[in-house]
N, C-alpha and C positions, 0 to 999 in steps of 0.2 A: 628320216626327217627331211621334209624339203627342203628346196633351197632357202625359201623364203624365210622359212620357221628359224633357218640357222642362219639367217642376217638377224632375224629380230631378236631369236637366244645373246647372239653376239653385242646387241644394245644395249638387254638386258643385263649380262654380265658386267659393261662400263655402268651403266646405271647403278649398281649394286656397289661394286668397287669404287663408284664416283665419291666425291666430299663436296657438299651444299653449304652454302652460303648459309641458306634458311633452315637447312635439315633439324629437324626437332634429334637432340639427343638425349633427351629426359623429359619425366610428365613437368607441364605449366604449372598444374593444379594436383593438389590430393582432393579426394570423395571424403566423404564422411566414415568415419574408423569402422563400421562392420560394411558396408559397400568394398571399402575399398580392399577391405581384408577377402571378402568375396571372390573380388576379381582376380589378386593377386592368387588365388587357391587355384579359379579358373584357370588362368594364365598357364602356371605351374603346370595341370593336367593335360592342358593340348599339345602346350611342348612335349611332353611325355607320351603321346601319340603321333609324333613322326620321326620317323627312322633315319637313320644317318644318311640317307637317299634325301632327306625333305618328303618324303611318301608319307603320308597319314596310313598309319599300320594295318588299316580296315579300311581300305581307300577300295572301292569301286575297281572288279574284272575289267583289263583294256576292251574287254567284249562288249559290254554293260556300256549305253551311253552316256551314263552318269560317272565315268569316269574321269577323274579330279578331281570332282565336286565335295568331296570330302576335305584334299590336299588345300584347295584355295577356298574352302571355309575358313579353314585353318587358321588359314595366313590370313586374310580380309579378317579376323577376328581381331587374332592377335597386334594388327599392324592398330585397327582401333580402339585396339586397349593402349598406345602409346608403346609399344615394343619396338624400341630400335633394333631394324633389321639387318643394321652395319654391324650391332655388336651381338646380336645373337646368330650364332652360323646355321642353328635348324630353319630357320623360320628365313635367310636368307637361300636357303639351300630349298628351301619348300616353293620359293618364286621362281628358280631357277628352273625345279624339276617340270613345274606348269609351262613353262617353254619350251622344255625339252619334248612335251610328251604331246602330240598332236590330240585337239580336243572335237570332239566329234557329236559332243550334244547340247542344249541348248543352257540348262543351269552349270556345264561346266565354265563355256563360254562367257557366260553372264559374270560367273562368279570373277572371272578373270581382270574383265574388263574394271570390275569392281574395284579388285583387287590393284591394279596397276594405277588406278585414279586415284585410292589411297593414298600410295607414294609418294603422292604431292611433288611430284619432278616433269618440267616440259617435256623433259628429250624423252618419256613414254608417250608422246602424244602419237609417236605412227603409230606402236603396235593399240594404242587406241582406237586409232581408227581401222585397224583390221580387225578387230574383233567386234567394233562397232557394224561395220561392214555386213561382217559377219550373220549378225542375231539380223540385220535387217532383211538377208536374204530368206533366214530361216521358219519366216512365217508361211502362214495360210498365204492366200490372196487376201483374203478379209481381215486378218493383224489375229487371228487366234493362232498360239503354238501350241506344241507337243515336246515330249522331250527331245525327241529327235526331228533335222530339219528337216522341212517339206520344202525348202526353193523356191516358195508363191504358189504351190500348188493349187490348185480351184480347190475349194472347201465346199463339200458337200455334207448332204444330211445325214453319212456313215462314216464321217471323217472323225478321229480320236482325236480331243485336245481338251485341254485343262488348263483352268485363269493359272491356278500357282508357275507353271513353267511363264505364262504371257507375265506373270509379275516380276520372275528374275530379267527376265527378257529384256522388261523394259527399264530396269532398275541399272540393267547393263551398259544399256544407250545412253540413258539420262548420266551418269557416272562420265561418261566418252563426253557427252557435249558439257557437261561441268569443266571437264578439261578444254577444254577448246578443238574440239572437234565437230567439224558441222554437219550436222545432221538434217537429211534432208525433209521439210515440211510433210512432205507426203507420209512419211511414217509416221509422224503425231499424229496425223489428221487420220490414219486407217487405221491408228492403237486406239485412236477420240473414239471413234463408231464403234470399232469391235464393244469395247468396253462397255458404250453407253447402250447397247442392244442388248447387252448380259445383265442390265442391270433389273434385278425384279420391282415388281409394282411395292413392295414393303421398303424400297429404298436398299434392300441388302443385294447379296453378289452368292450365287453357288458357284461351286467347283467346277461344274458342267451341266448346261441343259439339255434336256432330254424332250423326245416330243413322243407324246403317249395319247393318240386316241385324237389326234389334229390339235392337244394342248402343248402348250410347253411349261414343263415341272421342271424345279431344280430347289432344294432345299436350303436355305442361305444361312450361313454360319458368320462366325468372327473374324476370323482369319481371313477369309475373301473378301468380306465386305468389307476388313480395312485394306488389303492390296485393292483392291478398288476406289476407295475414295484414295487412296498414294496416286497411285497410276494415274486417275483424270486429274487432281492436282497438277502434277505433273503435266500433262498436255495440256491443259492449259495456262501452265506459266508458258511454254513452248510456245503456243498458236494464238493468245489470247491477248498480246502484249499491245495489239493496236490500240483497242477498246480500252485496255488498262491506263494507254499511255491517254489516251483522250477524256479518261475519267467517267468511262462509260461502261454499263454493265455487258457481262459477258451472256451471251446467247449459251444452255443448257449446264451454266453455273449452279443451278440448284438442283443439280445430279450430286453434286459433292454436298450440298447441305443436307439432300434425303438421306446421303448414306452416314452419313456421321450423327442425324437424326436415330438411324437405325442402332448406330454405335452407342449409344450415350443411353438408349431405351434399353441394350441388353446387355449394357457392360459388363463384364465381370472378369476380374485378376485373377482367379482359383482355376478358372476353365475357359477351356475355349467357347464361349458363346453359341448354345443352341448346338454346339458337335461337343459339348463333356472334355473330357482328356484327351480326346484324338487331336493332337495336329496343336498342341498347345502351346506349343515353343515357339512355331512358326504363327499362330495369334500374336504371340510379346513382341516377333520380331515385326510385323508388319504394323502392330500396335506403335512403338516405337518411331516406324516412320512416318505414318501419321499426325502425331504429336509434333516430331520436327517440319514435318512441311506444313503443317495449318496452323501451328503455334496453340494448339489447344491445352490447357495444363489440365483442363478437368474434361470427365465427358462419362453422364448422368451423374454429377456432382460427386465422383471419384478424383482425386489428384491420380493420374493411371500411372504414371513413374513409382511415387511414396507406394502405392499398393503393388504393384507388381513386383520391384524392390523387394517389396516383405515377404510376400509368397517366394519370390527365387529362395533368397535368402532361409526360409523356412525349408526347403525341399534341397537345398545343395548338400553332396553327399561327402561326407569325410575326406576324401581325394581329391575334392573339388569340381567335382562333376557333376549333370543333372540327369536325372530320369535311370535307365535299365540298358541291360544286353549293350549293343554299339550305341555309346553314349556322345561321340563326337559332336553331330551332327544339332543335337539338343543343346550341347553345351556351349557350342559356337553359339546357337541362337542366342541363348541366355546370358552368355558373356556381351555379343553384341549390344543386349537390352540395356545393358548395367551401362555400358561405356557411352555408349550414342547416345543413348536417353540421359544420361546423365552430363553430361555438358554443361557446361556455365553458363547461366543465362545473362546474356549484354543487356539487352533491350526487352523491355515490359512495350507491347502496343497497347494503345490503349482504347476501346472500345464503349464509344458516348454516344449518345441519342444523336442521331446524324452522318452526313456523310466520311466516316471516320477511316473507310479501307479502301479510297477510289485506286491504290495502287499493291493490291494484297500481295505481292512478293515483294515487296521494298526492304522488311525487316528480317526475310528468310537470306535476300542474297547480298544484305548488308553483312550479315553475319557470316554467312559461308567465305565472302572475300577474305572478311578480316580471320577466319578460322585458315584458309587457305595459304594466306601470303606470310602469317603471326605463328603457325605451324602448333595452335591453343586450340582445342576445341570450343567452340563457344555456341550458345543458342538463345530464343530466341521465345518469346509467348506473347499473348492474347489476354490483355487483363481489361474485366467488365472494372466501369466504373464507379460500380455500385457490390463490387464485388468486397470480400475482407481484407480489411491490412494485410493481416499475414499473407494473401496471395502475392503481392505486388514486390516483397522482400528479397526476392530470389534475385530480381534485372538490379543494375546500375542506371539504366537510362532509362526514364516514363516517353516513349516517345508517341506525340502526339499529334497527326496528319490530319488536314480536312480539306476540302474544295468548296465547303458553304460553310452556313453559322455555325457555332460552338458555341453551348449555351449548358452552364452548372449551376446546382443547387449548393447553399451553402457546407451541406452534408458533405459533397461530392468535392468541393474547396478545401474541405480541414483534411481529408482523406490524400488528396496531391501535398498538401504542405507538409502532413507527415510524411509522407514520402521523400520529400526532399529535405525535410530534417533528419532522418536516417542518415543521410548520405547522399542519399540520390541527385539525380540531375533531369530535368526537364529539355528535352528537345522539340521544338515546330518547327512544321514546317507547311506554308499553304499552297496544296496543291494545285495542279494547273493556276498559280500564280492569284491564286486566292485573295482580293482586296478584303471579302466580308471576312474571311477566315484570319486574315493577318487582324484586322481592325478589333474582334474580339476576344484573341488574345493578348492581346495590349491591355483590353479591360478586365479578362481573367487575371493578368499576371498581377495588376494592381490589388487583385482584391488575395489571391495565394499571397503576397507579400505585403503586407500595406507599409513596411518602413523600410522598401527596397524601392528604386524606381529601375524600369529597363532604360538603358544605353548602349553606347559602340562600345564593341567589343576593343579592346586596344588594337594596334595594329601589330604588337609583339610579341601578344598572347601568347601560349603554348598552343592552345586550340588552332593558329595560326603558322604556329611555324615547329613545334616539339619533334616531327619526323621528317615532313617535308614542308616545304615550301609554297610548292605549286599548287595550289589550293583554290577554290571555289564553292562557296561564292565567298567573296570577302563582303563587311559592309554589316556583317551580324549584328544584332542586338544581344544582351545581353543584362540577366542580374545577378550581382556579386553580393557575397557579404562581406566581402573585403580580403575572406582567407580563400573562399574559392568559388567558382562559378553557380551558381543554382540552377540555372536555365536559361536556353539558348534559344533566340529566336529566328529563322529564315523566311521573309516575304520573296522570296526566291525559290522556288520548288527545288528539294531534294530529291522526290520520290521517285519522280523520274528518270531519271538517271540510274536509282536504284533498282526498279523494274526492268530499264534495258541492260545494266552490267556494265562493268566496267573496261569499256573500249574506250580508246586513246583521247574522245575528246569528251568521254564523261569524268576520267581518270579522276583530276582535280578536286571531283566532289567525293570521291573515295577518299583520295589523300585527305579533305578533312577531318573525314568521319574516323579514317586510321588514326590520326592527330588526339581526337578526343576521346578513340578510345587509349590511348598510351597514355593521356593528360589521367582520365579515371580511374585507369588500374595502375597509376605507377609503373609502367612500361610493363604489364601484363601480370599483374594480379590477379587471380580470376576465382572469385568465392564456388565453392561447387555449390552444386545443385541442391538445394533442399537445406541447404545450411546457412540461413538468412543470418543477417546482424544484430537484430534482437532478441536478445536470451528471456524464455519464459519467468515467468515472475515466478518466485518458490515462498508458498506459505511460511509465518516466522510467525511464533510463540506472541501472544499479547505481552511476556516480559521480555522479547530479545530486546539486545542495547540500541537505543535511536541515537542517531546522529543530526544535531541540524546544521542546515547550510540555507542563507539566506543569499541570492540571487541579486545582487547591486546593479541599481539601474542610473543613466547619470545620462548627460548631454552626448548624444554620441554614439558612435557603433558598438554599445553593451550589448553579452551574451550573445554573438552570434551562432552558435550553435546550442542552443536549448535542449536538444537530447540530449546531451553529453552525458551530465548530471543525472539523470533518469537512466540510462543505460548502466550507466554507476553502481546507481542502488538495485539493477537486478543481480548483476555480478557481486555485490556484496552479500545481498541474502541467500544468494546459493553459495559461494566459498567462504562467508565467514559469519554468517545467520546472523547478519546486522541489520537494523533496518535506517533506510537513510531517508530523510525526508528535505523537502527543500522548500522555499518560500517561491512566491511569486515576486516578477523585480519590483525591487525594494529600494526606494534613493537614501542615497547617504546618512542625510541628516531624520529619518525614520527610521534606521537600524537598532534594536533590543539584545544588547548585548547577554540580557537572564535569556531571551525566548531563542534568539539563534547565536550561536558561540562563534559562528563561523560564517565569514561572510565571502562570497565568491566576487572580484572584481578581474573581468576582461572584455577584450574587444579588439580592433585592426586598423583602428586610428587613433591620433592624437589625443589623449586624452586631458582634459584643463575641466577642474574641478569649481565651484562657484565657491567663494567665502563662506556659504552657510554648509555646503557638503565638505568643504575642510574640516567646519567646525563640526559636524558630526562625524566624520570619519577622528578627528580625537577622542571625541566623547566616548563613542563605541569601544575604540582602544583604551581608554581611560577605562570605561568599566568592564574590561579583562575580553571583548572580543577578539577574535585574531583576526586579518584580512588575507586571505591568497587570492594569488595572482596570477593571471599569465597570459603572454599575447597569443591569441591566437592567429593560427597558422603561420605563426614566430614574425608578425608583422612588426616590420621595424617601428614604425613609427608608434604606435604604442609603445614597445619596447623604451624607447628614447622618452617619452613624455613620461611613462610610470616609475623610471629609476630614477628623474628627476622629483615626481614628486614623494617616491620615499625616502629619499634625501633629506626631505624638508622635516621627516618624522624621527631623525638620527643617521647613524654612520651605516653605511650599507656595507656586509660582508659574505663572502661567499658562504655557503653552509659547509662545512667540512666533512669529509665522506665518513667518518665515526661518529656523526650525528645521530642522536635517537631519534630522529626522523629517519632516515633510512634506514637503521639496525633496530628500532625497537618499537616497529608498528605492524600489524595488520600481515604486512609481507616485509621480508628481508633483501632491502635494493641492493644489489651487488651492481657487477658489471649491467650497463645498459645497452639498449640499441636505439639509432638515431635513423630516422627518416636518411631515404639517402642522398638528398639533396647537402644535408645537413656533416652527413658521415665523410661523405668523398671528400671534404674540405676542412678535416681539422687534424691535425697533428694525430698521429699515433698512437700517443700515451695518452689523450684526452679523449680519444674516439667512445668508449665507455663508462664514463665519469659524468653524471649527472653536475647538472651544475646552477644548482638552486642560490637565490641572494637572499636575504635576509635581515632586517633591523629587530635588534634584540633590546628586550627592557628588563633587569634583572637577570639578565642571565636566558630570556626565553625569547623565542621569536614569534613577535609582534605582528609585522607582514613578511610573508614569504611571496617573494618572485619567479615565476620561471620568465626567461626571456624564450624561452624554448615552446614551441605549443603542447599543451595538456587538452586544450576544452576540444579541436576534433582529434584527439588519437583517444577522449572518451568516447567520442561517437561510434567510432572504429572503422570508420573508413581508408582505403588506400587512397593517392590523390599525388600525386608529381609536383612537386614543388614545396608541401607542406617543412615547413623547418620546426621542425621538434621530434618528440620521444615518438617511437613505434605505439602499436595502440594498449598493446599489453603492460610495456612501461608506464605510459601515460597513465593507464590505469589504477597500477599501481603503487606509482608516487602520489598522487592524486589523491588517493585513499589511506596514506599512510601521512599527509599532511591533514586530513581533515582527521583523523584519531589524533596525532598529537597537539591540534587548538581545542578539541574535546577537552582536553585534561585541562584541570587548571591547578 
């Protein structure tokens, strides 16, 4: 080994043995139960091919210049399945052995490079940049490779090369300058042309052209034609950032739209596209990339994750492994698909008639930073906005960009405000400093909200200050419903800044965006993939039990969360085949105590009731309705206003924990869990003791209180701050107060 090799082993080895600040030591997120059972099988069988060396047991003759290439699939797999490589010593022993062993071809090289960016640690940025070094020397003149290097050699019309090697190649680079390694223009701009001269007249990509009879043939499959639209993607987030930043279209940009064009015309999960079963692994894997750098969730109206998913999932073999004979190198792919492709997605973009993408990597390297520095994988999509609800469920954040008008149909209005009644949250921002684009979301947001108006953000927010400080731009707008933000508006361009990355004096706009994503996930929640917030509705019997609940409307910030109650009643007809029905808000003194037995009263302000809503909130209770209660997002000042007015209805008492409210409904409350704004601050002995109030008539209770929030932990979203029961709790106290005002 050189000398070289054994300073950079010697890095590598502190590296290894190092202890990080940020080092991930367990997954953020679980997948959905046969996914993740999948992977964990996956997992399981790569470790079991490498040897007490870290060698993959079927690793590549040192002859062979595909030697490694097995060994640091390996590891690049497994480190993206979330395998800590501190506590597993194969898979620590497998990055060591890739140092030790001098690499001589072009996919081992690549793989490495890959491999060490993973890591997510600075102190690898030299042996980055030597391997980046590396692949750049190893091309043609012209940017086509082979597996072995040519040093720039002149490429002629007898020369061997193949796009798969030029797509590790460049996966390798791109990986080095993620780290901060810089890489020199010249090699994007001679990957740009190689690539865009390979590309055929049908928009797809062969393996290699051929020139027969003064034509040029090359047959174009799936697998290439996605490393191909990966790789220009790639070059031009690289070379294309000026025109991006100016909000101007890219010169030979719809090279990537024909090939995804190509993509979406001959999708298919089952096979590799137009090449059958050959080469199908390596389709998911370059499929995969794909998706994460264009944000496409569908393409020919496929979700290509949900289906490719299904097929691994259908073909994995008892062992946990895919395909026949040396299975490694398939199952690495396939493991990769499951882990990469499945990621949590932050950010929905959103895609409206207009200039909606002047900066198309803002939300790719929003997300990579915050996946980078948060050590969470997190990703990233593309939502039309005339597309289906269910697409848009997967993000936390609708984010919505433009540099001219913004203009919606009312269709397209109900569609965002579900959205942000789920849980969601609404981010703009107008680019190149947008006066039309800011002025029409002003007018959008009135019409998504009409009993919210936008204002300043405080200046204590969390969105302000939760992580760091140092933040920009301050001056936000913003609409609240009192328990938590809706939507965030910036006449200040973000985009920008998120296009060039986060150097020292864009930093500040990063730290916000870090800010609200820890403010959204509860300091990193992160729902997986494909596992949205709304449970499918489940068929119930014309005679299952109906429950009604009537929706109280009164002067005031009533009902701010409206799903709640809806999400409710899906989770009831699938676990307990109820069916629950709710009224539209209904003011006090119109309440039918025969039509709805149970009336829902909350909100996040003061609430002061009019003499004639007094007088019908008795009446109601007079003829045997019951009221619940509860502030949402545990707002004090409800709190304070509602225990004084059930005062006025009798003596208020705690419910005690042998109550048949909790032991004889629906579900049995035991021990709770509290939001953990709520949990870190109370006594020991109380941390799981519900703690419901109650004015009883006869013996029964009349209104029941939480001062704790119930209406968002029915919605079921995460959220920093929120002061009440988790959502599961929430849910099922919630349900086990409205079964016992049922009874009478």
């Amino acid at each position: 080994m050189s000398r070289r090799a054994c300073l950079c082993a010697t890095v590598l080895i502190c590296l290894l043995a190092g202890n990080f600040a940020q080092a991930q030591t367990r997954p953020y997120h679980a997948r959905a139960g046969q996914v993740q059972r999948a992977i964990d099988a996956a997992v399981e069988y790569v470790l079991s091919r490498l040897n007490s060396a870290g060698q993959a047991k079927d690793e590549y003759p040192p002859s062979d210049p595909r030697f490694g290439t097995r060994t640091l699939l390996c590891a690049y797999a497994l480190i993206s399945a979330e395998v800590d490589y501190r506590k597993t010593p194969k898979l620590r022993r497998a990055i060591q052995w890739a140092m030790d062993n001098e690499l001589r071809g072009t996919y081992a090289v690549a793989l490495r490079a890959m491999t060490l960016a993973a890591l997510k640690d600075d102190r690898a940025k030299n042996l980055l940049a030597r391997d980046m070094r590396w692949l750049g020397r190893a091309a043609y003149n012209n940017g086509a490779y082979t597996v072995r290097p040519m040093g720039g050699g002149k490429f002629t019309s007898q020369s061997s090369y193949d796009i798969d090697t030029g797509y590790f190649a460049a996966l390798g680079v791109w990986a080095s300058a993620s780290r901060g390694v810089e890489v020199p223009s010249g090699y994007w701009k001679r990957t740009k042309r190689f690539w865009l001269n390979q590309q055929r007249p049908d928009g797809g990509w062969a393996y290699r052209l051929h020139k027969v009879g003064g034509k040029t043939i090359g047959n174009t499959y799936g697998s290439t034609t996605a490393q191909g639209v990966a790789v220009l993607s790639i070059c031009f987030d690289q070379l294309g950032r000026r025109e991006f930043l100016a909000c101007k279209p890219v010169e030979h940009y719809d090279a990537i739209n024909r090939g995804l064009e190509w993509l979406s015309r001959n999708f298919s999960a089952e096979l590799n596209p137009r090449k059958g079963p050959e080469w199908y692994f390596r389709w998911l894997f370059a499929l995969q990339r794909v998706g994460l750098i264009t944000g496409r969730k569908y393409l020919g109206g496929v979700d290509w994750y949900a289906a490719g998913s299904r097929e691994l999932l259908r073909r994995q073999q008892a062992d946990g492994s895919w395909h026949f004979g040396k299975r490694i190198e398939p199952t690495c792919l396939a493991l990769l698909f499951l882990t990469r492709g499945g990621a949590p997605i932050l950010v929905n973009k959103l895609d409206y008639p207009g200039q909606w993408n002047p900066r198309p990597h803002d939300a790719a390297n929003m997300t990579d930073w915050l996946s980078y520095n948060y050590e969470r994988p997190l990703g990233w999509q593309v939502v039309d906005v005339d597309s289906k609800q269910g697409d848009w469920d997967d993000g936390r954040i609708l984010y919505i960009s433009g540099s001219g008008p913004v203009a919606m149909s009312d269709e397209q209005v109900l569609a965002i405000r579900k959205f942000v009644q789920a849980g969601g949250l609404i981010l703009s921002e107008a680019a190149g400093n947008s006066g039309e684009f800011s002025l029409d979301m002003h007018r959008l947001y009135q019409r998504i909200f009409p009993r919210y108006r936008l204002g300043p953000l405080p200046a204590g927010h969390p969105i302000y200050t939760l992580q760091f400080s140092d933040v920009e731009p301050t001056g936000l707008v913003a609409i609240t419903n009192g328990a938590r933000v809706l939507a965030v508006h910036s006449s200040k361009e973000l985009s920008r800044a998120l296009e060039i990355g986060a150097a020292a004096e864009h930093r500040p706009i990063f730290n916000l965006l870090a800010n609200l994503y820890m403010y959204l996930t509860d300091k990193g929640f992160n729902r997986p993939r494909g596992q949205a917030w709304p449970v499918e509705p489940t068929p119930l019997p014309a005679d299952a039990p109906t429950w009604s609940v009537a929706i109280v409307k009164y002067r005031g910030k009533y009902d701010p969360e409206p799903a709640g109650l809806a999400r409710l009643a899906k989770f009831l007809a699938r676990e307990k085949q109820v069916r629950l029905k709710k009224s539209t808000p209904t003011p006090l003194e119109k309440l039918d105590a025969s039509l709805w037995p149970v009336a829902h009263i909350t909100g996040t302000g003061k609430i002061e009731l009019t003499e004639a809503e007094l007088a019908g909130m008795r009446k109601y209770i007079d003829a045997g309705g019951v009221i619940i209660a509860d502030a949402t997002g545990g707002a004090s000042a409800f709190t304070a206003s509602f225990e004084k007015l059930m005062s006025s209805f009798g003596e208020v008492n705690l419910v005690p924990q042998n109550s048949p409210i909790y032991q004889a409904g629906p579900y049995r409350i035991g021990p709770v869990r509290y939001r953990r704004v709520v949990a870190r601050t109370m006594p020991r002995s109380l941390k799981h003791a519900p703690r419901l109030e109650a004015v009883y008539r006869d013996g029964r209770a009349v209104i029941i209180f939480s001062p704790d929030d119930l209406s968002a932990g029915l919605v079921g979203y995460p959220l920093w701050g929120l002061r009440g029961y988790t959502p599961t709790d929430a849910r099922k106290i919630m349900a086990n107060l409205i079964h016992h005002a049922q009874k009478k």
